[in-house]
N, CA and C atoms as a LAMMPS dump frame, in Angstrom:
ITEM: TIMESTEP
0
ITEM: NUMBER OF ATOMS
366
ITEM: BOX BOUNDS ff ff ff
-5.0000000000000000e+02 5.0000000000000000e+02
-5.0000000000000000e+02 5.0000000000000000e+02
-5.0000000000000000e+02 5.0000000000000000e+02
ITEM: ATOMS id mol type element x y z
1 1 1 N -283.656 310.733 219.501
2 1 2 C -284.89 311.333 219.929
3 1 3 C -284.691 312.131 221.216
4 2 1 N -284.081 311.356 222.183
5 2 2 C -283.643 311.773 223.555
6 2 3 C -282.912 313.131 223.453
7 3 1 N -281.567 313.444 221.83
8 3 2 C -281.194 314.747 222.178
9 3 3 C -281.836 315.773 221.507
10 4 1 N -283.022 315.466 220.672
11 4 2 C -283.583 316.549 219.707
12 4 3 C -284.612 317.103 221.268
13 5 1 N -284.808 316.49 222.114
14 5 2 C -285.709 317.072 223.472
15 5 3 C -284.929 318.035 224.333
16 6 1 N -283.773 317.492 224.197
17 6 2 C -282.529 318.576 225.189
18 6 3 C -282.683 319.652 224.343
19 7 1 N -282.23 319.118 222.935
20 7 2 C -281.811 320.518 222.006
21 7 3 C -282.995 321.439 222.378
22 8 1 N -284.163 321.029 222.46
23 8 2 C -285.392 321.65 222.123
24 8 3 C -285.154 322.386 223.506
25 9 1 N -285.505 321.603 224.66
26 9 2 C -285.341 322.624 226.099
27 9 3 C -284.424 323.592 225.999
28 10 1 N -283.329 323.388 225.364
29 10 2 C -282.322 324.147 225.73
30 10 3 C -282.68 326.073 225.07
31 11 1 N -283.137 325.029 223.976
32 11 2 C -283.301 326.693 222.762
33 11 3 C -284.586 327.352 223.627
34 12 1 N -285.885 326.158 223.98
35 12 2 C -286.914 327.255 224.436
36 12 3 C -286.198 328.118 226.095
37 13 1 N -285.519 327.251 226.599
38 13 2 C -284.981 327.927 227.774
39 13 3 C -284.27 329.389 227.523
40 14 1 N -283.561 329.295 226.279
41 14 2 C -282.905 330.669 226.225
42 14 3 C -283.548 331.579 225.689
43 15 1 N -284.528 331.805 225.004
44 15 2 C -285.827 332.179 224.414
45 15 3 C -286.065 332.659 225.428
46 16 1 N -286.98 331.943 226.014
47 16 2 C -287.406 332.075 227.752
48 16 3 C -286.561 333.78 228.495
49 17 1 N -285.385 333.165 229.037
50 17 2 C -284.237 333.604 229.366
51 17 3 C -283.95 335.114 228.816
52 18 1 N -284.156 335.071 227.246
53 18 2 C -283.301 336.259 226.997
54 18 3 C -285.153 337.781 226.748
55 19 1 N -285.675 336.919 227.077
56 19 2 C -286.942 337.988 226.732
57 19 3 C -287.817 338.73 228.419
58 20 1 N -286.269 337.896 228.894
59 20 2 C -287.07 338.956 230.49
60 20 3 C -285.707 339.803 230.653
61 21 1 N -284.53 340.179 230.127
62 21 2 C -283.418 341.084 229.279
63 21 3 C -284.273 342.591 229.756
64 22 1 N -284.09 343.063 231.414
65 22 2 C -284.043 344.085 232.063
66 22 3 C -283.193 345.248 231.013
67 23 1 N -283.936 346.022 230.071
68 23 2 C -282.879 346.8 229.335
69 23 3 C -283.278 348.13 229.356
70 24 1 N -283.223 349.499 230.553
71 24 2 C -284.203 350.738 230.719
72 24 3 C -282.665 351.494 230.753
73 25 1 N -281.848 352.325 229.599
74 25 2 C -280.361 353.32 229.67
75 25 3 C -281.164 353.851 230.375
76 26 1 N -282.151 354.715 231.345
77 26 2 C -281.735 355.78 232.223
78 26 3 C -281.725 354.71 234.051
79 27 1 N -281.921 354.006 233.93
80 27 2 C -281.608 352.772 235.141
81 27 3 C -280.27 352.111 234.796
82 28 1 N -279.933 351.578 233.772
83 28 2 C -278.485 350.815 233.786
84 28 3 C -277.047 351.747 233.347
85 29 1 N -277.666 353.076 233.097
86 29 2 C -276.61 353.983 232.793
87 29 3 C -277.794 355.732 233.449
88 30 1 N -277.427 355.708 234.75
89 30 2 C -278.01 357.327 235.276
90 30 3 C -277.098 358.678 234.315
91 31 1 N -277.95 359.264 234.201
92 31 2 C -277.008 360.488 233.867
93 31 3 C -276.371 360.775 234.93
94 32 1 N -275.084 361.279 234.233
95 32 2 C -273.854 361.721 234.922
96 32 3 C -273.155 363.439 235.149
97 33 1 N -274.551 363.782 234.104
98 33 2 C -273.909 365.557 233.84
99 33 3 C -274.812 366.422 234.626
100 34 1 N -274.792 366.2 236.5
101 34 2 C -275.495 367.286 237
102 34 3 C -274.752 368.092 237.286
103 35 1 N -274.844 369.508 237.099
104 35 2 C -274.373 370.375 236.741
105 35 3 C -274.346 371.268 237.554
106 36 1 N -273.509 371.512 238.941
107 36 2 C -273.82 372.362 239.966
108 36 3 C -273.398 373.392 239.721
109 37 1 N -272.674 374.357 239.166
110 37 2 C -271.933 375.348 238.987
111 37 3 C -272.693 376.549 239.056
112 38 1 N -272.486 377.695 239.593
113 38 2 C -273.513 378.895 239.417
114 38 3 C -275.078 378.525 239.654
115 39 1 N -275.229 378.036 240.993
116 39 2 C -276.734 377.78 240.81
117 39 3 C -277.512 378.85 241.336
118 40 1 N -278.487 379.041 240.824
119 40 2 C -279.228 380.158 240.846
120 40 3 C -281.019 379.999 241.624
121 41 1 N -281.257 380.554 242.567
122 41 2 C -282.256 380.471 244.007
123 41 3 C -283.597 380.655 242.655
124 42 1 N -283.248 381.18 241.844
125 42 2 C -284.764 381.551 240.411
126 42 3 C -285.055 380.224 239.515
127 43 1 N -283.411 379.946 239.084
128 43 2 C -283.491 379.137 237.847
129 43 3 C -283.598 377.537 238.228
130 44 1 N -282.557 377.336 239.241
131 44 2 C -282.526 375.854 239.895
132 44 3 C -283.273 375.641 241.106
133 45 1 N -282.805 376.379 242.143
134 45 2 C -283.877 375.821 243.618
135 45 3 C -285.04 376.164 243.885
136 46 1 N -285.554 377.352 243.137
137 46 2 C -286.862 377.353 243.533
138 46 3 C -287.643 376.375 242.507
139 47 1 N -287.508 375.969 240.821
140 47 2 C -288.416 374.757 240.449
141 47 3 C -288.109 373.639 241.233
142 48 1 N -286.878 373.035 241.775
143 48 2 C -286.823 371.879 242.69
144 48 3 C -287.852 371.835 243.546
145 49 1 N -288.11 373.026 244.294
146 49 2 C -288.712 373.125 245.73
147 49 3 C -290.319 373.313 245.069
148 50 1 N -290.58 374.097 244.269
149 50 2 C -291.502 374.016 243.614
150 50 3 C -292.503 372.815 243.007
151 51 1 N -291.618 372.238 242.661
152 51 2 C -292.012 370.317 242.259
153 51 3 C -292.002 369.842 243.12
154 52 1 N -291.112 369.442 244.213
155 52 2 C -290.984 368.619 244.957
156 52 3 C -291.631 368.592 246.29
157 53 1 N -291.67 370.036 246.67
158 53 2 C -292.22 370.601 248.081
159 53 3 C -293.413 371.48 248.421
160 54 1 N -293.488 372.12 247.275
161 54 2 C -294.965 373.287 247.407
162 54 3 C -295.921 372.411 247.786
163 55 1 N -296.405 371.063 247.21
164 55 2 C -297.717 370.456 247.53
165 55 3 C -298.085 370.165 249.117
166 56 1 N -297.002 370.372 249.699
167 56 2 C -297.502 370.399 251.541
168 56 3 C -297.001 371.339 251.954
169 57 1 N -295.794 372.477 251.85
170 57 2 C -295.008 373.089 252.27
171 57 3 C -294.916 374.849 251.666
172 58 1 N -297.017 375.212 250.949
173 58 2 C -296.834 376.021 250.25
174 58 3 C -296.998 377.14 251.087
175 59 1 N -297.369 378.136 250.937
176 59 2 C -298.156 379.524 251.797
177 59 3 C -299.632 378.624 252.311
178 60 1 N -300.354 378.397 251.232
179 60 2 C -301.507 378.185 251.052
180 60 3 C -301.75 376.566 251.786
181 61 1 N -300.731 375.607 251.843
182 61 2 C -300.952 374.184 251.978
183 61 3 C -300.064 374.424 254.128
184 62 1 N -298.774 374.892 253.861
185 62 2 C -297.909 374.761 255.189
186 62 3 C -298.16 373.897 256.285
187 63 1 N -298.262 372.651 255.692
188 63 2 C -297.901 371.269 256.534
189 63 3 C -296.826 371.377 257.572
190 64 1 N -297.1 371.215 258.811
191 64 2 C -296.309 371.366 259.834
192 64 3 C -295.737 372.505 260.172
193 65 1 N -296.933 373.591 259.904
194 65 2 C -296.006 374.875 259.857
195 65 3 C -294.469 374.963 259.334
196 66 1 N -294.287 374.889 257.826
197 66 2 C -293.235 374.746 257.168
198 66 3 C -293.61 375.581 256.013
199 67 1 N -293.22 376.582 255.709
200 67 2 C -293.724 376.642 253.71
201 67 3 C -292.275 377.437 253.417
202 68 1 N -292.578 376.43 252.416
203 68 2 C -291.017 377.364 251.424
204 68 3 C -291.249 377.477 250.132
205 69 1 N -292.138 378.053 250.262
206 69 2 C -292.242 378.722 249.004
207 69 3 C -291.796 381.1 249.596
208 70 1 N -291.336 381.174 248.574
209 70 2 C -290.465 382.403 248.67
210 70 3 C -289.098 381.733 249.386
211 71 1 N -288.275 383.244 248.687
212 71 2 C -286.682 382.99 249.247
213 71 3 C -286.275 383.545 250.898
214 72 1 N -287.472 384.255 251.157
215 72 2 C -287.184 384.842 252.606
216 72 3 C -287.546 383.067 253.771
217 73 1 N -288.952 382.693 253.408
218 73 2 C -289.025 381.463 253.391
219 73 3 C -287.776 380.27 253.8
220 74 1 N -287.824 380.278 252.974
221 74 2 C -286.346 379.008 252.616
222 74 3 C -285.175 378.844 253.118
223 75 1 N -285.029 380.327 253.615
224 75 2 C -283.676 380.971 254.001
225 75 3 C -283.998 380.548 255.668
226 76 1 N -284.94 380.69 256.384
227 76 2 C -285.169 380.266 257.434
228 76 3 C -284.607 378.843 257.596
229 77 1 N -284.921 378.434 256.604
230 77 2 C -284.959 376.716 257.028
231 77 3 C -283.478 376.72 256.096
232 78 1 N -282.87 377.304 255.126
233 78 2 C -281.244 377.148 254.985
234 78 3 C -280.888 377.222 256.211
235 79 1 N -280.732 378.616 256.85
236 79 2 C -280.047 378.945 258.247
237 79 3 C -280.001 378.523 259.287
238 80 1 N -280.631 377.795 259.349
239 80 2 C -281.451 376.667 259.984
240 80 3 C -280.274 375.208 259.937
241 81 1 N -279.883 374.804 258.984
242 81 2 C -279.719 373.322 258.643
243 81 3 C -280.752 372.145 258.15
244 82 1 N -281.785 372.773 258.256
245 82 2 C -283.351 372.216 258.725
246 82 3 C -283.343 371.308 257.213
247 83 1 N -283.216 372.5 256.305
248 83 2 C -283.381 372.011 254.501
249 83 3 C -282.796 370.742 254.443
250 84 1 N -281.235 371.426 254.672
251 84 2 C -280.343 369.551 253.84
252 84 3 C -280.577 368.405 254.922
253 85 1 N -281.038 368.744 256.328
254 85 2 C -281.1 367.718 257.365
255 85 3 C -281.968 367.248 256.82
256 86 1 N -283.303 367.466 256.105
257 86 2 C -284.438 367.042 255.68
258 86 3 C -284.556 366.021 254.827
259 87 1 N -283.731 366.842 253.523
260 87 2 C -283.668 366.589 251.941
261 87 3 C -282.963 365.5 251.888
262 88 1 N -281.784 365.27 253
263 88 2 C -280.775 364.182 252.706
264 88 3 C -280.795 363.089 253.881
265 89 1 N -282.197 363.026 254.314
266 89 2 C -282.376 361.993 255.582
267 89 3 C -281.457 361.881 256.473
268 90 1 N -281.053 362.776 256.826
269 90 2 C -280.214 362.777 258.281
270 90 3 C -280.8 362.313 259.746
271 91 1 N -280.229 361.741 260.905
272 91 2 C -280.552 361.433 261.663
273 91 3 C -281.043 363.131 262.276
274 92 1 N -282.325 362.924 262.977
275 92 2 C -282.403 363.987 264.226
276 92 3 C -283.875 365.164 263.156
277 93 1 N -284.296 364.7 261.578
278 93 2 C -284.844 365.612 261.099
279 93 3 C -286.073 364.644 260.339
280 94 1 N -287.113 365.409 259.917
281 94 2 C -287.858 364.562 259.374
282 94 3 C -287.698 364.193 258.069
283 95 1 N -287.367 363.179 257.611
284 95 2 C -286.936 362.792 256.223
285 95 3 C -288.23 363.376 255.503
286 96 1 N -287.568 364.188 254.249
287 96 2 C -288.341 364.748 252.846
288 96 3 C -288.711 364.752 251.715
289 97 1 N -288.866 364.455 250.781
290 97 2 C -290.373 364.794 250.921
291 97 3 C -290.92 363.879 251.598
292 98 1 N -291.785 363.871 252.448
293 98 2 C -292.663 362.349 253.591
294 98 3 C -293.51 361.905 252.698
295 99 1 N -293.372 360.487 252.762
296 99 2 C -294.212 359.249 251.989
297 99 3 C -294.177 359.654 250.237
298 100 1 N -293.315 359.871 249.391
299 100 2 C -292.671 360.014 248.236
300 100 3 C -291.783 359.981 247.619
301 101 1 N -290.776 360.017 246.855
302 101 2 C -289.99 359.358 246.158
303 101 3 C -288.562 360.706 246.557
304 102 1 N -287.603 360.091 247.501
305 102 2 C -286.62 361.336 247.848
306 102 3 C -286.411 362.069 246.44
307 103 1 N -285.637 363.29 247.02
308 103 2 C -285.234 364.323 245.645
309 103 3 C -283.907 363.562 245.346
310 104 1 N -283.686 363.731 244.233
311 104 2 C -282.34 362.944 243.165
312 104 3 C -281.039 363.512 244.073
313 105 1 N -280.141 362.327 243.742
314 105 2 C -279.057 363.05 244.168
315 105 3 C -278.883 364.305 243.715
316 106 1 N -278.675 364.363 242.232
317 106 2 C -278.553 365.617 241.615
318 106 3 C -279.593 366.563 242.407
319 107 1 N -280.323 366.917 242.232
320 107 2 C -281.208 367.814 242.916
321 107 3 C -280.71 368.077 244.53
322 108 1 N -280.56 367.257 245.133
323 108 2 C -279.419 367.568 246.54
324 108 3 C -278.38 368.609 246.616
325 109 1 N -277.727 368.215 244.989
326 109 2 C -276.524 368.188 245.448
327 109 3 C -276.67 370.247 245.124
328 110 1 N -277.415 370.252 243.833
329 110 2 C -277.759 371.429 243.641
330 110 3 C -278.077 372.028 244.56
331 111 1 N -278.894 371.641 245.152
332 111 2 C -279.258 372.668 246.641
333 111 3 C -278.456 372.458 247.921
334 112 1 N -277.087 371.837 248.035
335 112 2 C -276.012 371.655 248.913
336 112 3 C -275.205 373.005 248.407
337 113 1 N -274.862 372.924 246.573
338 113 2 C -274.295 373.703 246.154
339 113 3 C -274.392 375.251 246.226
340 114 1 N -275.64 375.766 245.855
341 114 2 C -276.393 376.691 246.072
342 114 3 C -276.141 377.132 247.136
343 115 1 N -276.139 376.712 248.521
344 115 2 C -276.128 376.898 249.423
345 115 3 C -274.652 377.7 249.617
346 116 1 N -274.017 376.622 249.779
347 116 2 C -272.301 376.539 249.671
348 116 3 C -271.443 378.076 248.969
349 117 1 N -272.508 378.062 247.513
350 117 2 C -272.224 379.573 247.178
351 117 3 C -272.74 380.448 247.705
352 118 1 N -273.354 380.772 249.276
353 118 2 C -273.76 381.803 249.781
354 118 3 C -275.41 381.883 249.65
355 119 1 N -276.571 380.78 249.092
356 119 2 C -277.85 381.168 248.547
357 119 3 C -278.46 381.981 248.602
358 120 1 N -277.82 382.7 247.133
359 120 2 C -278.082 384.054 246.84
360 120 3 C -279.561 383.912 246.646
361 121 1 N -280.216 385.166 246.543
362 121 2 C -281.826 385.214 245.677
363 121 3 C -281.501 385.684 244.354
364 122 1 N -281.122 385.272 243.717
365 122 2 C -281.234 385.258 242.186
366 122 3 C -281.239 384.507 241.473
């Protein structure tokens, strides 16, 4: 009698056990194919900045006297250092986006890259 009660704990325990089985592939496996090559100020950094930054940082919104929206814009705050000091929480800048979810590595790295190739406007 005594082991049909173990047996029993044991099975509801793993029951138990296997149905809280954390299982989300884009959390236990991130994509791996960001793709910096040829990045382009039209195709890649301005939707980044667009999603991520227009809502305080537009013409129309310019939170902290900041807007980057346009490439003449942006280029201030490239030439600057201001952008990646921002984007990548560096000491000495105000971490970015404020009170929201940082931009992806990938998305960084794109706009490190971008950069790196000269950030052209195209």
């Amino acid at each position: 009698m005594m082991e049909r009660r173990i047996i029993s704990l044991l099975v509801t325990g793993m029951v138990i056990l296997s149905s809280c089985y954390y299982d989300v592939a884009e959390v236990l496996y991130p994509p791996t194919n960001c793709v910096t090559d040829n990045m382009s100020y039209v195709t890649h950094i301005n939707p980044i900045l667009s999603h991520n930054c227009f809502v305080c940082h537009s013409e129309a919104a310019n939170n902290g006297n900041v807007t980057l929206e346009g490439y003449s814009n942006v280029m201030i705050y490239v030439n600057s250092g201001q952008l990646m000091g921002a984007i990548k929480h560096q000491s000495g800048f105000s971490p970015m986006p404020q009170n929201s979810t940082p931009l992806s590595d990938c998305d960084i790295s794109k706009i490190e890259q971008w950069i790196a190739q000269g950030a052209l406007n195209n």
